[in-house]
TIVEX-572871 format. One record per residue (C-alpha): x, y, z; residue in three letters; residue number from 1. Coordinates in steps of 0.05 Angstrom, whole numbers, plus 5000, padded with zeros to 4 digits. Layout:
{site {X, Y, Z}, "ALA", NUM}
...
REM end
This chain:
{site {2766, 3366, 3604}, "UNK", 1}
{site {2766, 3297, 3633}, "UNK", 2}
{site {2795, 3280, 3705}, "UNK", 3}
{site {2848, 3215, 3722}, "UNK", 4}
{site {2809, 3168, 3754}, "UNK", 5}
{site {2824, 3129, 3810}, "UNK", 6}
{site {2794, 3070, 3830}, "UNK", 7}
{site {2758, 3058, 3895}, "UNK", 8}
{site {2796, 3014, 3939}, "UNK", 9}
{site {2735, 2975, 3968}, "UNK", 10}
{site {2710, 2964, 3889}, "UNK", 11}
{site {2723, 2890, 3892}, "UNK", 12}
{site {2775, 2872, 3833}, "UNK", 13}
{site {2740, 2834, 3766}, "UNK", 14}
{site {2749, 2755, 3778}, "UNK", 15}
{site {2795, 2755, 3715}, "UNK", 16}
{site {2843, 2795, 3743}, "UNK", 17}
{site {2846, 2753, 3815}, "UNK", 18}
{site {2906, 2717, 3815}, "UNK", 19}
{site {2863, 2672, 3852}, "UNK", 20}
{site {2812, 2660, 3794}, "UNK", 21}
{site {2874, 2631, 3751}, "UNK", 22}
{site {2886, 2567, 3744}, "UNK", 23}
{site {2934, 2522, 3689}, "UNK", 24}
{site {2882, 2480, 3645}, "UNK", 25}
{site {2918, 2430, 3597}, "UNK", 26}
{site {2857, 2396, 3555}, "UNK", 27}
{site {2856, 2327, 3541}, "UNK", 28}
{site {2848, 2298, 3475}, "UNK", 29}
{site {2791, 2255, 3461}, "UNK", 30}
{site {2813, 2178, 3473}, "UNK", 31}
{site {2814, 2140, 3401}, "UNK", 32}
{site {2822, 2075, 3379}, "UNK", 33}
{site {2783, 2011, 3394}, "UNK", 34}
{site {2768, 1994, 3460}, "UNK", 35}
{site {2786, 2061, 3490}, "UNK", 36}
{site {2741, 2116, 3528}, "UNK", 37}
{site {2739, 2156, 3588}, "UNK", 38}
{site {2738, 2136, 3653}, "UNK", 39}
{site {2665, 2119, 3680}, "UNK", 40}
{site {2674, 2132, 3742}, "UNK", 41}
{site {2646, 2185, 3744}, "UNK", 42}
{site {2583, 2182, 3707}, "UNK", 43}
{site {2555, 2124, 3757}, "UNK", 44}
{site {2521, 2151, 3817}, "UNK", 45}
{site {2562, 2153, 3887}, "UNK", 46}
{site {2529, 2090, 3905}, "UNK", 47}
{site {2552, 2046, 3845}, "UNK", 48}
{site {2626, 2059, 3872}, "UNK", 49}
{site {2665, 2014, 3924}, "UNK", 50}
{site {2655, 2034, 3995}, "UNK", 51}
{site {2705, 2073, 4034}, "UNK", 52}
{site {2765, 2080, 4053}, "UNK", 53}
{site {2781, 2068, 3983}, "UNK", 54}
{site {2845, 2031, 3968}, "UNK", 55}
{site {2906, 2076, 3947}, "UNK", 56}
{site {2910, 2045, 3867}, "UNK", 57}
{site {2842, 2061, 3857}, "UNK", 58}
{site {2845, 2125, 3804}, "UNK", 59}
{site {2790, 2175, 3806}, "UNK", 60}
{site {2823, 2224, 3757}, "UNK", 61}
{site {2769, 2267, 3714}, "UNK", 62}
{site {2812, 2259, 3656}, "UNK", 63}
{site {2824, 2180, 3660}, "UNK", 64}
{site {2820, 2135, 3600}, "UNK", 65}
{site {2794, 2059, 3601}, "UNK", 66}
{site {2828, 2018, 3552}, "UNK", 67}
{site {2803, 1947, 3543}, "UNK", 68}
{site {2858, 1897, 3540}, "UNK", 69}
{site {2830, 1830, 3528}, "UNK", 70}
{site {2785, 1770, 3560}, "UNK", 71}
{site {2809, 1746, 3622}, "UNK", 72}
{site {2765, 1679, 3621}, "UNK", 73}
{site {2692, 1667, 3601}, "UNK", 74}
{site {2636, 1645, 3648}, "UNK", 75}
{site {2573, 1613, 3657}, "UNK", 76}
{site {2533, 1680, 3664}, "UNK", 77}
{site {2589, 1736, 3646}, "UNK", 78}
{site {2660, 1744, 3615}, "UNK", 79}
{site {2717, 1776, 3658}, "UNK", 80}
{site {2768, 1825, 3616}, "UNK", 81}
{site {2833, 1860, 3633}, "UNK", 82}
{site {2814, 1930, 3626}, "UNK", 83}
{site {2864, 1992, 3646}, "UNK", 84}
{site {2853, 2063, 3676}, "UNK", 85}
{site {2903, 2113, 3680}, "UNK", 86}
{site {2908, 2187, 3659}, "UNK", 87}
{site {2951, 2201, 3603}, "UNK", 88}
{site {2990, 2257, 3640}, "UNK", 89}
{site {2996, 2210, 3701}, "UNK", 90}
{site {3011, 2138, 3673}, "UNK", 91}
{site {3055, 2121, 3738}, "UNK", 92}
{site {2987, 2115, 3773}, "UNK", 93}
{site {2946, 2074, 3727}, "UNK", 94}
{site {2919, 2010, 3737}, "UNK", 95}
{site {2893, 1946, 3720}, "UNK", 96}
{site {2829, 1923, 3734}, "UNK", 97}
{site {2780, 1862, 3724}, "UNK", 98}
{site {2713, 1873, 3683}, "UNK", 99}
{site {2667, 1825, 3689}, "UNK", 100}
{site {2599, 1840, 3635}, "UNK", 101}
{site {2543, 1803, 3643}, "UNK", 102}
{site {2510, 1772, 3584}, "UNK", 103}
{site {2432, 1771, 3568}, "UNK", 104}
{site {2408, 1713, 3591}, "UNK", 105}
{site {2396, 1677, 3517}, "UNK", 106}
{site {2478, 1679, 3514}, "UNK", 107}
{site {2493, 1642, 3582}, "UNK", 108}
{site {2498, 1580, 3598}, "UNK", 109}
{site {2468, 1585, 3670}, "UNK", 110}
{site {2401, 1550, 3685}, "UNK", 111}
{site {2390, 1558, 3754}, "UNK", 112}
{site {2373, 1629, 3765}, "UNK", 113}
{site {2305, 1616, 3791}, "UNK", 114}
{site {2336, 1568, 3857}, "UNK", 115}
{site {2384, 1622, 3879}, "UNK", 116}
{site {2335, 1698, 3864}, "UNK", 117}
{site {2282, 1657, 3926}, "UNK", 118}
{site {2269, 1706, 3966}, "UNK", 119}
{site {2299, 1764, 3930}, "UNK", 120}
{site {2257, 1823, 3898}, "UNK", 121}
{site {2257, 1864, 3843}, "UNK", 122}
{site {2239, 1937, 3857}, "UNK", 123}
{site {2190, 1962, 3800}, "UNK", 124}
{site {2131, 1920, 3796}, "UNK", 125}
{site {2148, 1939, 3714}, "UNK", 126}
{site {2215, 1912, 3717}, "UNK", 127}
{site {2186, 1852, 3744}, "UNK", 128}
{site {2140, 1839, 3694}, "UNK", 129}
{site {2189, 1848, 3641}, "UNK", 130}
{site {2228, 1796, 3665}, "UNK", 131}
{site {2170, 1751, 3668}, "UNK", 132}
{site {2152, 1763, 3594}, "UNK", 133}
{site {2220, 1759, 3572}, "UNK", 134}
{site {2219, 1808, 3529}, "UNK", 135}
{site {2281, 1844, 3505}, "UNK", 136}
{site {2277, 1898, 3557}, "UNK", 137}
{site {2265, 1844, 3615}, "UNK", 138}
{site {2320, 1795, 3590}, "UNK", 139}
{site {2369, 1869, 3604}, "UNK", 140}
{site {2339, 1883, 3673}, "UNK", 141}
{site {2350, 1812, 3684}, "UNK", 142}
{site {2420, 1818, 3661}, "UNK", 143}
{site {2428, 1874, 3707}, "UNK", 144}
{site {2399, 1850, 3762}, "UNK", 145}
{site {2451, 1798, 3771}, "UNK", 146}
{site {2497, 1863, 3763}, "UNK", 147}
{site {2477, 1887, 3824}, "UNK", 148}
{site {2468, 1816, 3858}, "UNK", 149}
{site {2536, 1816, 3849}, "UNK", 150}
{site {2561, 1885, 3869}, "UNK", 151}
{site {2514, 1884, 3926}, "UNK", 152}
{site {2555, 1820, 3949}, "UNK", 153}
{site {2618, 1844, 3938}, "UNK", 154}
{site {2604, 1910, 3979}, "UNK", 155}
{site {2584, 1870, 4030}, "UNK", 156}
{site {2631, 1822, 4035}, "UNK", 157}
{site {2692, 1869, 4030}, "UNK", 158}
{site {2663, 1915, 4091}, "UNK", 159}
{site {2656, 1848, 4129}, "UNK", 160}
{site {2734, 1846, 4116}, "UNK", 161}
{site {2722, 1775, 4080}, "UNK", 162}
{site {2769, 1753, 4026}, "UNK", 163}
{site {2738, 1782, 3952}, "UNK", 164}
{site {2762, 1834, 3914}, "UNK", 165}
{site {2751, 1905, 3917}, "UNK", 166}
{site {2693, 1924, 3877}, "UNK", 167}
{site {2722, 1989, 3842}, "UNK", 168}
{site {2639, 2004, 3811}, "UNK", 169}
{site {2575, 1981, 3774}, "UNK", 170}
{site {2551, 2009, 3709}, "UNK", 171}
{site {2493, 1975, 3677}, "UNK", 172}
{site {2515, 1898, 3668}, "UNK", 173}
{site {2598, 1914, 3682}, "UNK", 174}
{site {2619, 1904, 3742}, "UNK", 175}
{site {2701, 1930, 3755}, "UNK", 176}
{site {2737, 1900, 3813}, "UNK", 177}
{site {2803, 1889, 3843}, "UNK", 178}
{site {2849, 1839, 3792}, "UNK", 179}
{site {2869, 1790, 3840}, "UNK", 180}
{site {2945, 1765, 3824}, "UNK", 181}
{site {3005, 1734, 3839}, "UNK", 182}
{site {3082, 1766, 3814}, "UNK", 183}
{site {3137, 1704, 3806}, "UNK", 184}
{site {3180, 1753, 3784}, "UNK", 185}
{site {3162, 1761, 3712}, "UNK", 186}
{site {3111, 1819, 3724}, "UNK", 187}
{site {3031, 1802, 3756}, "UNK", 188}
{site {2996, 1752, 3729}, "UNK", 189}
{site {2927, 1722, 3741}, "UNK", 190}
{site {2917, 1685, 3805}, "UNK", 191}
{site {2903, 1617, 3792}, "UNK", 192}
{site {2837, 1581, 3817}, "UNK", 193}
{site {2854, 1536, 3877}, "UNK", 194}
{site {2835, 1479, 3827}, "UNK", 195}
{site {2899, 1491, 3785}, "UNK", 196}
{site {2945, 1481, 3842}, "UNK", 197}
{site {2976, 1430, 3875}, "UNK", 198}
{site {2989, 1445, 3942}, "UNK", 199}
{site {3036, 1403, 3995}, "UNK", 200}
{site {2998, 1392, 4060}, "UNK", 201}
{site {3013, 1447, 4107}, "UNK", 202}
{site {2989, 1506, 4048}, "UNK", 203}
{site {2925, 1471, 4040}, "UNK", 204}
{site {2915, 1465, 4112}, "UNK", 205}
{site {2933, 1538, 4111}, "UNK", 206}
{site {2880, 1558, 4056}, "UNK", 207}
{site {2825, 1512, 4094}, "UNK", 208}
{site {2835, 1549, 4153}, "UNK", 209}
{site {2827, 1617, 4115}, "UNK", 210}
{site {2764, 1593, 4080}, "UNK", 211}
{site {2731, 1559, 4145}, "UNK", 212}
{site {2736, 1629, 4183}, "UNK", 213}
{site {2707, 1662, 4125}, "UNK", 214}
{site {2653, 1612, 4111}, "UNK", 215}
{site {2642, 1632, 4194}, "UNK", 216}
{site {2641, 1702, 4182}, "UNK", 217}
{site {2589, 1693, 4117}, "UNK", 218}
{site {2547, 1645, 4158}, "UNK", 219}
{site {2546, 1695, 4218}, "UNK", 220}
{site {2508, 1740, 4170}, "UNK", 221}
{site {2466, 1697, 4141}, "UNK", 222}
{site {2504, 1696, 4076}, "UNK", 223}
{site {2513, 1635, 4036}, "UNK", 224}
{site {2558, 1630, 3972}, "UNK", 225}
{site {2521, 1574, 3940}, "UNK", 226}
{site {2574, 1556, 3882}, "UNK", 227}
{site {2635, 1552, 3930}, "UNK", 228}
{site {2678, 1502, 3909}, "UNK", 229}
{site {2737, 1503, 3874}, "UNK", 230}
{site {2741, 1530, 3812}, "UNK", 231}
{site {2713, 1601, 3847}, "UNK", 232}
{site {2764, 1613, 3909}, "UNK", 233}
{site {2830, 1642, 3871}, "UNK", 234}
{site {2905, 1624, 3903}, "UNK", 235}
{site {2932, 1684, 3913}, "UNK", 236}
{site {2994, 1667, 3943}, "UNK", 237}
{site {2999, 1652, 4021}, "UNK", 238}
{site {2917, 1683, 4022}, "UNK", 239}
{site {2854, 1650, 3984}, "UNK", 240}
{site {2806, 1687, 3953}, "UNK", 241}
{site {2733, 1679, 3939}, "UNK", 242}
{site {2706, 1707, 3878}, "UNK", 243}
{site {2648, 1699, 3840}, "UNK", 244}
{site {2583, 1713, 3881}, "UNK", 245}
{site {2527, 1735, 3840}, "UNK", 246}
{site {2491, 1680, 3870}, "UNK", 247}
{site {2496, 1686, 3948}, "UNK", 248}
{site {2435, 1669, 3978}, "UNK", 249}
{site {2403, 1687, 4050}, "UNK", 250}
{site {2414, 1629, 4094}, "UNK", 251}
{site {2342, 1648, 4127}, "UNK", 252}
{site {2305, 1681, 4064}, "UNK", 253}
{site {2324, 1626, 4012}, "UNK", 254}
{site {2285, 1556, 4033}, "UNK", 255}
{site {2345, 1518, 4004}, "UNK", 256}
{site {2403, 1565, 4041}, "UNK", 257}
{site {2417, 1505, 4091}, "UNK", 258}
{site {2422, 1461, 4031}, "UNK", 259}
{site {2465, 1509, 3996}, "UNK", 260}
{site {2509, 1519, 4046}, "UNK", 261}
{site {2518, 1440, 4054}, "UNK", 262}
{site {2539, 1440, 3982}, "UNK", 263}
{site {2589, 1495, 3986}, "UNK", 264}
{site {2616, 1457, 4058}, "UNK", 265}
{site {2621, 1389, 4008}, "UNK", 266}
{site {2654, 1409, 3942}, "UNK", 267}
{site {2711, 1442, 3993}, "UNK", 268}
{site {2716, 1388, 4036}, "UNK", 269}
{site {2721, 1334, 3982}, "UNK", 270}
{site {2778, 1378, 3945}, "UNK", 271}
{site {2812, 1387, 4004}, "UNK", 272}
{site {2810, 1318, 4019}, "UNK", 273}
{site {2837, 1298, 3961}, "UNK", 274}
{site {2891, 1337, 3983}, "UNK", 275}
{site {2910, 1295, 4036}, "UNK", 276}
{site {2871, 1339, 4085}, "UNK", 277}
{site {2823, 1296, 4142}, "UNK", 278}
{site {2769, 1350, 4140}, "UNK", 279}
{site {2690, 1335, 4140}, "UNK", 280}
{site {2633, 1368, 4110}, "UNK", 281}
{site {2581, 1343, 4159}, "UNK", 282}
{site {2621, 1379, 4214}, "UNK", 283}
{site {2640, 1436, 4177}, "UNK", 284}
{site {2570, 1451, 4159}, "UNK", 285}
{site {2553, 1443, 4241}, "UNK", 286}
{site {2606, 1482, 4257}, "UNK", 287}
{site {2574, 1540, 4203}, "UNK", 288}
{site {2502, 1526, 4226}, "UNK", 289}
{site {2523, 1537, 4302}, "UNK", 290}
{site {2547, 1612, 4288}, "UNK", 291}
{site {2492, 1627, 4247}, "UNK", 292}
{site {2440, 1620, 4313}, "UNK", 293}
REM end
């Protein structure tokens, strides 16, 4: 005749039945539409996202959707889109990015590669002869290897505490950063490049000040923009900041850094001039060359 059973006490309890164990799981439906998938952030490896401490707006949620919005402005070497990440059961946190995609090199417009990648090196000695065939596969390592020329700066820069934006991460040739803008009380727009505004006196003072101490900072560690002018520093506001640096150069490594640098100290000087500003590139470019020894 069978017995009651009782259990053992010290039998541990079935993980099913550990209130512990439970947990509330909504799924997500599968993102549709053109220009729409999941978040990427995490299927890049922890070094192709932005350093830490992370910024507060930047959303890591696992069930995050990307949803392109449209071109922000085309480029020599790369167009820059609007592109937006939030999870749909959290859309008070979403935000608004800038992706800049880099285009194979028969689709730009940018010659001078070879005067700015002195000095630099490309890891695997099969990469690098792929790019010196130019064949298909070497014209997309060479598209991502301004990628990460770029990323690499901006990682840089940003832990320096210079003015760029945040670089959010790198997959392949797409680069997602910080969207730099300005609010006049309609909502954020785009910041505009310093060449679209016209400053009175004392603001561009205030922006050459800004971009001399950064230009001191750069120079202190060797780093030269080398396309500063400009049409790449972005008004943002009362700040300035300096955006597209695929090209930086090593002020030592690069034979032409000094003569880089001199460039970058002339095309701001002669726009701030213009401005009404009595500023010099010869002695801005001492000034730089005196921290950097």
């Amino acid at each position: 005749m069978p017995q009651d059973f009782a259990p053992d006490p010290s039998t541990p309890v079935p993980p099913a039945l550990d209130p512990s164990f439970v947990c509330d799981f909504q799924a997500y439906d599968d993102p549709t539409g053109p220009g729409r998938r999941w978040s990427t952030w995490y299927a890049v490896e922890a070094l192709a996202r932005g350093p830490e401490p992370r910024p507060g707006w930047v959303v890591t949620s696992q069930g995050a959707v990307d949803t392109d919005l449209g071109i922000l402005k085309t480029g020599k070497e790369a167009d820059v889109f609007l592109l937006e990440r939030a999870d749909p059961r959290e859309p008070d946190v979403g935000v608004v990015m800038a992706a800049k995609r880099y285009r194979a090199p028969e689709h730009r417009t940018f010659h001078r590669a070879a005067t700015y990648t002195e000095g630099r090196t490309t890891r695997r000695s099969r990469d690098r002869r792929a790019i010196a065939r130019k064949s298909t596969f070497g014209r997309q390592v060479a598209a991502g290897e301004w990628a990460a020329s770029e990323w690499e700066a901006l990682r840089r820069l940003w832990t320096l505490g210079l003015p760029v934006p945040y670089p959010v991460q790198v997959d392949g040739t797409e680069i997602l950063m910080e969207w730099i803008t300005v609010d006049d009380g309609d909502g954020p727009r785009s910041a505009p490049r310093l060449a679209q505004t016209r400053p009175c006196v004392e603001q561009a003072a205030d922006w050459f000040e800004q971009l001399r101490v950064a230009l001191v900072t750069m120079t202190a560690h060797g780093i030269v923009h080398g396309d500063l002018s400009a049409y790449n520093v972005l008004a943002a506001g009362e700040r300035v900041v300096i955006i597209d640096v695929p090209q930086t150069v090593d002020l030592v490594g690069n034979l032409q850094g000094p003569d880089f640098l001199l460039r970058d100290c002339t095309n701001i000087c002669t726009w701030f001039r213009a401005r009404g500003l009595e500023v010099d590139e010869q002695a801005l470019f001492a000034e730089l060359m005196a921290h950097a020894y």
